[in-house]
C-alpha positions as CSV (number, residue, x, y, z in Angstrom):
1,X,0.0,0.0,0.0
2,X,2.8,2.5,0.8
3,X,3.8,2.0,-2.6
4,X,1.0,2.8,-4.2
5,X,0.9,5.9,-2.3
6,X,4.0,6.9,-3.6
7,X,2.7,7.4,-6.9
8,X,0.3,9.9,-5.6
9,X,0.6,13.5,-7.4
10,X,0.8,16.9,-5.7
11,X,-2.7,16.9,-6.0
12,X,-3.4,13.5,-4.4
13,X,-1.6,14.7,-1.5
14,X,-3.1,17.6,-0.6
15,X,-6.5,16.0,-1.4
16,X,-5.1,13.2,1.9
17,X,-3.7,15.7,3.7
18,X,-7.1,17.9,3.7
19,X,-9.0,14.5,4.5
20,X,-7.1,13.5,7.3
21,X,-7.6,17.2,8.9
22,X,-11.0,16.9,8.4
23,X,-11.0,14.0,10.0
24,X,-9.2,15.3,13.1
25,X,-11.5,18.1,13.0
26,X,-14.2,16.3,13.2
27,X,-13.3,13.9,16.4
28,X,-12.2,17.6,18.4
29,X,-16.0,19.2,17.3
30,X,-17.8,15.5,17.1
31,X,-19.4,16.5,14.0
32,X,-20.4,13.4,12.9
33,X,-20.8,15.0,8.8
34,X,-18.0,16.6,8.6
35,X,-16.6,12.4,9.5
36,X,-18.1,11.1,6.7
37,X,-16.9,13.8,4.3
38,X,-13.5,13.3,5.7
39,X,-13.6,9.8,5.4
40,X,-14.3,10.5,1.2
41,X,-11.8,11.9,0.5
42,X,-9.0,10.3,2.4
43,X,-10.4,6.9,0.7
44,X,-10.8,8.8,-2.6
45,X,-6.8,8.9,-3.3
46,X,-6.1,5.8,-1.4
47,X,-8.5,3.8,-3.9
48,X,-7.0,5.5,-7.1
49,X,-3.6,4.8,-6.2
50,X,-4.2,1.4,-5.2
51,X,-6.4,0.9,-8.7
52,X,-3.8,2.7,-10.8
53,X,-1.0,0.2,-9.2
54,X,-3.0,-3.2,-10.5
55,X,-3.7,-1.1,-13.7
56,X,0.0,-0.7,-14.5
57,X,0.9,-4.4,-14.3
58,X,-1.0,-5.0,-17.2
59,X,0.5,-2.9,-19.9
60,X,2.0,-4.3,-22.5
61,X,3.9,-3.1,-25.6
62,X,6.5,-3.7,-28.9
63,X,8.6,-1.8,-30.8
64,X,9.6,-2.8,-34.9
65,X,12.1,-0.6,-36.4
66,X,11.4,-0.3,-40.3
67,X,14.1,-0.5,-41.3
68,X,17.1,-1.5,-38.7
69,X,19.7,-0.3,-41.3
70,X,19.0,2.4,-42.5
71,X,21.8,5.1,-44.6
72,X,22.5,8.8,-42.9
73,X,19.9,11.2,-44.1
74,X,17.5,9.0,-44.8
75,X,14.5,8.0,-43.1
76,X,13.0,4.8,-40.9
77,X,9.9,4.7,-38.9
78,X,9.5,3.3,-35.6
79,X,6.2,1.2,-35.3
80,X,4.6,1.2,-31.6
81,X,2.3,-1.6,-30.2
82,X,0.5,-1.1,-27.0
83,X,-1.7,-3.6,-25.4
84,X,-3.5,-4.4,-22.2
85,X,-3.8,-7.8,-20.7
86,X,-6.1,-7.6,-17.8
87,X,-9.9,-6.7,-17.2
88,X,-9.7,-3.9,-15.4
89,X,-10.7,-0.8,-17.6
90,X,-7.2,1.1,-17.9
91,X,-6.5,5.1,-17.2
92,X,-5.1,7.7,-19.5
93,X,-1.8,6.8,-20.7
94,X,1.5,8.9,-21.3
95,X,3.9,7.3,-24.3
96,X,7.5,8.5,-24.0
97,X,10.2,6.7,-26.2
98,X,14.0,7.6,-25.7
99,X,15.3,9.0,-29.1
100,X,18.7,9.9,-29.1
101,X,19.3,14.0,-30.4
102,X,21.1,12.6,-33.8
103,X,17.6,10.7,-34.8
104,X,15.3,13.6,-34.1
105,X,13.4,15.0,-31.2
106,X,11.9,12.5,-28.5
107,X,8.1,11.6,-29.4
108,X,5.0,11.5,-26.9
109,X,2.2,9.9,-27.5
110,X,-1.4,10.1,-25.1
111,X,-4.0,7.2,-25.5
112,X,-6.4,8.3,-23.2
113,X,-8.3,4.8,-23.2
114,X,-6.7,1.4,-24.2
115,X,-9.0,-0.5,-25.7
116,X,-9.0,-4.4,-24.5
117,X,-9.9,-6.1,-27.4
118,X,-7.3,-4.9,-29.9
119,X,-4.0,-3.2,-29.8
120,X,-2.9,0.3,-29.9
121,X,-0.5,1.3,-33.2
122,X,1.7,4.1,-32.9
123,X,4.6,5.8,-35.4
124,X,7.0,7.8,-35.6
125,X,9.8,8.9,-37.9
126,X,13.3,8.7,-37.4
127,X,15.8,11.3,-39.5
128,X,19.7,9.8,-38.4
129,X,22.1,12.6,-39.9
130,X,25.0,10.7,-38.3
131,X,26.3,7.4,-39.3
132,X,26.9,4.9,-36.5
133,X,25.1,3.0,-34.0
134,X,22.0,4.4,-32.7
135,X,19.8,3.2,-29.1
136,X,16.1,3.9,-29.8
137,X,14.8,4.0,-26.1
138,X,14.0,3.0,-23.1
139,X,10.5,3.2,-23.8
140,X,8.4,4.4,-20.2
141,X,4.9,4.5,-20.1
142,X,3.0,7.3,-17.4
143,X,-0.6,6.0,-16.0
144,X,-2.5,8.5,-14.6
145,X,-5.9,8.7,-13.6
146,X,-9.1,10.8,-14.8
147,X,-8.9,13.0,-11.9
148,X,-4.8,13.4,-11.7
149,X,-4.4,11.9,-8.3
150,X,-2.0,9.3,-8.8
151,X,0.1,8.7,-11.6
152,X,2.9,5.6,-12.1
153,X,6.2,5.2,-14.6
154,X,7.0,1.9,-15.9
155,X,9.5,1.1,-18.6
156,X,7.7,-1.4,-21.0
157,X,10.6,-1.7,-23.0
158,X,14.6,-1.1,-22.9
159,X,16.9,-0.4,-26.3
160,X,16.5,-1.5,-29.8
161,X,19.4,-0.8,-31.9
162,X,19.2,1.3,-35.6
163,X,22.4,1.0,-37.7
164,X,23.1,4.0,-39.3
165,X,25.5,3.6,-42.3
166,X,27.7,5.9,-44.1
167,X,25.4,7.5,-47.4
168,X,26.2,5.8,-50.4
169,X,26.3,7.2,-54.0
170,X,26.6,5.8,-57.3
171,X,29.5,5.5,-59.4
172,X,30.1,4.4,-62.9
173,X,33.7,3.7,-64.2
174,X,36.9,2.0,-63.2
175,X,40.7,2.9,-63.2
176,X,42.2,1.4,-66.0
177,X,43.9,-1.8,-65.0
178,X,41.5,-1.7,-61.3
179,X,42.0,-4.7,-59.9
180,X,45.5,-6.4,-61.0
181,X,47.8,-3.7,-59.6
182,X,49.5,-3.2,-62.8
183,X,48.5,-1.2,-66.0
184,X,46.6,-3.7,-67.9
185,X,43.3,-4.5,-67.9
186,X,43.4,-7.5,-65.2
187,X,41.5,-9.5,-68.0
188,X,43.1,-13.0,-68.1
189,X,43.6,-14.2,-71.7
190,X,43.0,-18.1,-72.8
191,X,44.3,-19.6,-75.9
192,X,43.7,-22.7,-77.5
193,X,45.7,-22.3,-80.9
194,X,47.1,-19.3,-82.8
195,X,45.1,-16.7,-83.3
196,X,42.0,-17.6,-80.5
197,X,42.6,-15.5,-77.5
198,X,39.7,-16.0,-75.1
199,X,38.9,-19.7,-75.7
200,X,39.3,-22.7,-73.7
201,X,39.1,-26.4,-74.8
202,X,38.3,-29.4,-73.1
203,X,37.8,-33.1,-73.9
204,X,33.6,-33.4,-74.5
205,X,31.6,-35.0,-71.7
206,X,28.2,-36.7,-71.8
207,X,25.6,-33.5,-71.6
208,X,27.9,-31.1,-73.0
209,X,25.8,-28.6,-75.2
210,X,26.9,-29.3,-78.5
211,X,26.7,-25.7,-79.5
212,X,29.6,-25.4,-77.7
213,X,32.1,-28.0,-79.6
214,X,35.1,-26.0,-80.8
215,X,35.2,-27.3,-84.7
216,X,38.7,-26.6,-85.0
217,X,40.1,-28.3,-82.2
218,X,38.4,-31.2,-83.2
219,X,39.4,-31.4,-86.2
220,X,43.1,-31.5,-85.5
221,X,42.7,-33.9,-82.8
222,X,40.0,-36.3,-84.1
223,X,37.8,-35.8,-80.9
224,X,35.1,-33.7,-79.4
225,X,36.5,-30.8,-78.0
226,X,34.0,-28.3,-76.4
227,X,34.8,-24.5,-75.7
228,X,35.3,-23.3,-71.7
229,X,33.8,-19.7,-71.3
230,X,35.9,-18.2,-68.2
231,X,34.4,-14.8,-66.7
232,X,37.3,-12.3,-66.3
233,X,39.3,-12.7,-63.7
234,X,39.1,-9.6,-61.6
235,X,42.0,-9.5,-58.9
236,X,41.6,-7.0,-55.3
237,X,41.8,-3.9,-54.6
238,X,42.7,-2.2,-51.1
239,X,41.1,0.9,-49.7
240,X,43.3,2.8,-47.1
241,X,40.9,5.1,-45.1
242,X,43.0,8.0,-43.1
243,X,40.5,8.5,-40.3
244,X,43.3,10.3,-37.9
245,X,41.5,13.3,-35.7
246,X,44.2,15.0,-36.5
247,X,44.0,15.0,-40.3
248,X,40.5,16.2,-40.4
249,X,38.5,19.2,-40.0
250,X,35.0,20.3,-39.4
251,X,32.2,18.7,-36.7
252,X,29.5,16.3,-37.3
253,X,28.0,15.6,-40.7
254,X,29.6,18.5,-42.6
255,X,33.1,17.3,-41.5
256,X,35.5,15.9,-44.0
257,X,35.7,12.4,-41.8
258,X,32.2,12.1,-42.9
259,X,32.9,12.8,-46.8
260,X,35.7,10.9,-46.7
261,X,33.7,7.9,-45.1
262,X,30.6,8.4,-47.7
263,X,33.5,8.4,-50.2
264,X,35.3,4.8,-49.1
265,X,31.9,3.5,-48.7
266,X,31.2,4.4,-52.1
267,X,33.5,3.0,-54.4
268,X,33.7,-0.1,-52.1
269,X,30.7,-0.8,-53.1
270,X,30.9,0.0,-56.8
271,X,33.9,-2.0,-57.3
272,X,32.9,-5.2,-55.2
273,X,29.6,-4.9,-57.3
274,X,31.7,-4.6,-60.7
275,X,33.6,-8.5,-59.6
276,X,36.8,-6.6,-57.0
277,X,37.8,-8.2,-54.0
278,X,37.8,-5.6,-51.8
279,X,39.9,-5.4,-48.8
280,X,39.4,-2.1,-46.2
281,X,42.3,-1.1,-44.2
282,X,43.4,2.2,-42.2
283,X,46.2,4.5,-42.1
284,X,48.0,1.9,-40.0
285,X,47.0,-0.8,-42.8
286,X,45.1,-2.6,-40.1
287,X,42.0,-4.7,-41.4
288,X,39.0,-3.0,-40.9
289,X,36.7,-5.1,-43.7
290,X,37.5,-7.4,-46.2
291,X,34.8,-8.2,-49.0
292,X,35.8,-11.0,-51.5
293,X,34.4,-11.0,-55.1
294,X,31.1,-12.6,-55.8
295,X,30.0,-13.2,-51.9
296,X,26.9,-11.9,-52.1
297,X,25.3,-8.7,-50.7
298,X,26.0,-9.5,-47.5
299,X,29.2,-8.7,-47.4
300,X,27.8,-4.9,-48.5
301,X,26.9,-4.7,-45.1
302,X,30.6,-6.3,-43.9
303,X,31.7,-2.7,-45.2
304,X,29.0,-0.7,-44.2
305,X,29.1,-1.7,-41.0
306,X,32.7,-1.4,-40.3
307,X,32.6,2.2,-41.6
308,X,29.5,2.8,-39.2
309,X,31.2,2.2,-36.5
310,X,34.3,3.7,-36.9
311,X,35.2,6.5,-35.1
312,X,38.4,9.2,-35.6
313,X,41.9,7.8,-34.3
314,X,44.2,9.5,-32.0
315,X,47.8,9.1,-33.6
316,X,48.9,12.0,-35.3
317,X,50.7,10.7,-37.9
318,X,50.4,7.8,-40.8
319,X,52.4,4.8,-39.3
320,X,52.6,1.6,-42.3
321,X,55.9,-0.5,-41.9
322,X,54.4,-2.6,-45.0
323,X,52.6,-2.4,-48.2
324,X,49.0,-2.0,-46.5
325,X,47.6,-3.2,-50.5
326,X,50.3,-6.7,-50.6
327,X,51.3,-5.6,-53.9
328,X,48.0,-4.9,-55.3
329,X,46.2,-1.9,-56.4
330,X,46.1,0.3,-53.7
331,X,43.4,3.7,-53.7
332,X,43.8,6.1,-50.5
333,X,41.4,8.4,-49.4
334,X,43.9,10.8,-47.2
335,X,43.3,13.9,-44.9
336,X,46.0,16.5,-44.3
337,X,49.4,14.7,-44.9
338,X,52.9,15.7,-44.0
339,X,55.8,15.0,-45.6
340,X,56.4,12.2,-43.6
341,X,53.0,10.2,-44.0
342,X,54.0,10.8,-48.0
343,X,57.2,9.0,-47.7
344,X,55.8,6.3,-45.1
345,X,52.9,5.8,-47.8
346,X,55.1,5.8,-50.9
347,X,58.3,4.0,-49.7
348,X,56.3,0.0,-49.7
349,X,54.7,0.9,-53.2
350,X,57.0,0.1,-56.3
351,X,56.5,2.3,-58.9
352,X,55.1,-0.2,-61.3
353,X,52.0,-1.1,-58.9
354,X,48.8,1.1,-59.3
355,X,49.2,3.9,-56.4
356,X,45.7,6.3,-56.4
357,X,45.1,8.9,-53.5
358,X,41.8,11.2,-53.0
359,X,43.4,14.1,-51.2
360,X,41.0,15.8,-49.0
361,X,41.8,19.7,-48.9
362,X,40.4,19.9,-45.2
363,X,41.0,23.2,-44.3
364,X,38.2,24.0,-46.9
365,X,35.6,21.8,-44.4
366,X,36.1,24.7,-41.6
367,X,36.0,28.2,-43.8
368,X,37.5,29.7,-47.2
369,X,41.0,28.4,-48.4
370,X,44.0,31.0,-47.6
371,X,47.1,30.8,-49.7
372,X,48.7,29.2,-47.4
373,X,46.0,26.2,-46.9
374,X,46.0,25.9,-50.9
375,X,49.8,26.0,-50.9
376,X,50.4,22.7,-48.4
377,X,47.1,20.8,-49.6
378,X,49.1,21.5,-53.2
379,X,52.3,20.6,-52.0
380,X,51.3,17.2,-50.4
381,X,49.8,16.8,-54.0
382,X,53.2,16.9,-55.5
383,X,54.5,14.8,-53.5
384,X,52.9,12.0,-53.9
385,X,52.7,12.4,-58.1
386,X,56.5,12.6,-57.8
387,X,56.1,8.9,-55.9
388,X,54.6,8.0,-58.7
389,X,50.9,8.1,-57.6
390,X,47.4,9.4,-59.2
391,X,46.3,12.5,-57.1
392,X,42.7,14.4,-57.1
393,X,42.3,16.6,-54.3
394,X,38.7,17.2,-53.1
395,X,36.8,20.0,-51.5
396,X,33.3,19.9,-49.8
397,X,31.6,20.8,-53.1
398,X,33.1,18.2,-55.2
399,X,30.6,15.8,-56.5
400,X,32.0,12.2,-56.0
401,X,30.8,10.8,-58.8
402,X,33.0,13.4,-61.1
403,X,35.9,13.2,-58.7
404,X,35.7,9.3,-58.8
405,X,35.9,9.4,-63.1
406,X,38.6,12.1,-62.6
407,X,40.6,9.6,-60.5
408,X,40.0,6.7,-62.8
409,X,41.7,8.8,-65.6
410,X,44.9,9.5,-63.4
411,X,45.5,5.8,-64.0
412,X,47.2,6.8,-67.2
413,X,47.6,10.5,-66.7
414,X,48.8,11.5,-63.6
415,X,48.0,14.9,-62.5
416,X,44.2,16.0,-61.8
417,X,42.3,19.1,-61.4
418,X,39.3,19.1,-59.3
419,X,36.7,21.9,-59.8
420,X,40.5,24.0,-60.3
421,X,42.2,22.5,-57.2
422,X,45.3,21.0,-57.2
């Protein structure tokens, strides 16, 4: 009983508290009235509390996130169901879902009576800005009654999680030679006699379709020899990520961490989908995803989700001691280098394996270039085409899509200009 009365409301109280001297007021007059009046109303509160308290017990409720992935900037809705279990007819309820501040303000919802027969449906939108891992609630339910006497919190349910991933754009081309870490086309050539590049031979086998037999072969070996179509073999590619605090400017969505994530996430994407093993690895050349060829779209996620999740690194400077790309082709998507993280990313790559590098100009993310931003964003640049590597430098304004065919055509001329950077 105590507890119940602890749910009481300032109203409730006084409402008690005026009973109870009314009460004592009537035993020092023996008014017998003013007794039973006093007696209403200190029973009043004490009845509402202790119905409000079995009330409570009987909530019930479910949450559905549609979807539970969802990319930043785009929108999911929450779906609400609330239900009541028992037969006692149920108070006004107050709805309260915990909605973190990156997903939008924090709804409220007031169903004044729950039916019994059916359940309650509730939504709400969800607007993430800010890739990573979201919490969606606790979600706590208020029960009050019609007169505002007593009133009781529960929590009907705890967390459900949203994945916000990195925004994704579409890209068309690749670098000439992507994939094989040299400059051809990473194309694998078959041949079966002079002059027949791309064709295969075996010996025939029982089911074979005979629009396949290659007549030639055949012929100059007096059996059934059926052509072997091989897909192009694509090899891998490795995307080094600089996600150093350090290196980056700006805060939250508009910062160049955030570009430069939308960016990796990007063309993983397009070139797993265009047959690349694609292997994700930081400025350190640490593993953070690796996405073979031809696994399916679950391994979208693989990448998506590593990038989600990761947040900016502490070290101030690009740390390697290896080829972070094993001799294959190796495309870096780089904040503010020194000298020093050029050399460290240059001296493992031979000059004959495919080197590319996005160079964010991040000053740009936090106000108007000065000469002097322009002039080490520029020299950094220079560096690394003197290394031997295919340089675009990117601002906040510079559509991917055209800075990603710019960088394809570095493959075989080195040098870009991005919306007139350097």
């Amino acid at each position: 009983m105590l507890r119940a009365l602890s749910g009481l409301t300032t109203r409730g109280r006084c409402l008690l508290a005026a009973g109870i001297a009314a009460a004592v007021c009537s035993l020092v007059l023996n008014e017998r009235d003013l007794l039973r009046v006093a007696i209403f109303v200190v029973a009043l509160p004490m009845l509402v509390a202790a119905y409000i308290s079995a009330t409570r017990l009987r909530l019930g409720a479910a949450r559905a996130l549609r979807p539970e992935r969802v990319s930043a900037g785009a929108s999911s809705e929450v779906h609400l169901e609330l239900w009541r279990s028992g037969r006692l007819p149920g108070g006004e309820v107050l709805l309260e879902d915990g909605v973190p501040y990156a997903l939008g303000s924090r709804p409220r919802f007031v169903v004044e009576r729950l039916p019994h027969d059916r359940r309650v449906l509730l939504r709400y939108p969800l607007k993430p800005v800010l890739r990573g891992i979201q919490q969606v609630g606790p979600l706590r339910a208020t029960i009050t009654d019609p007169f505002g006497l007593c009133e009781f919190e529960r929590e009907l349910i705890g967390h459900s999680r949203l994945v916000v991933v990195p925004r994704v754009v579409s890209l068309w081309g690749l670098p000439g030679g992507s994939g094989s870490g040299a400059g051809d086309d990473g194309t694998v050539r078959l041949h079966a006699g002079q002059g027949e590049p791309d064709v295969i031979v075996r010996h025939y086998r029982t089911g074979d379709d005979m629009r396949k037999v290659h007549w030639r072969s055949t012929a100059r070996r007096d059996e059934i020899m059926v052509r072997v179509e091989e897909r192009p073999w694509r090899g891998g590619t490795t995307l080094l990520l600089d996600h150093r605090a350090a290196a980056h400017h700006g805060t939250g969505p508009a910062a160049s961490l955030e570009w430069a994530v939308s960016f990796t996430a990007s063309v993983a994407l397009h070139l797993r989908r265009s047959g690349h093993h694609v292997r994700l690895v930081n400025e350190h050349g640490l593993t953070l995803a690796d996405a073979p060829a031809d696994s399916g779209d679950g391994y979208d996620n693989v990448v998506l989700d590593a990038l989600a999740t990761l947040q900016p690194a502490h070290q101030r400077d690009i740390t390697l001691g290896h080829d972070p790309a094993e001799g294959q082709e190796l495309i870096a998507v780089l904040g503010t280098v020194s000298a020093e993280s050029v050399h460290e990313l240059s001296r493992y790559r031979r000059r004959g394996v495919r080197s590319l590098a996005v160079l964010l100009d991040t000053p740009s993310w936090s106000g108007p270039p000065t000469g002097q931003r322009a002039s080490a964003t520029g020299d950094s640049a220079e560096l690394l085409r003197a290394a031997g590597w295919g340089v675009v430098v990117a601002g906040p304004d510079s559509p991917m899509p055209e800075l990603w065919s710019e960088l394809c055509r570095t493959g075989s001329h080195r040098g870009a200009l991005i919306g007139g950077q350097r």
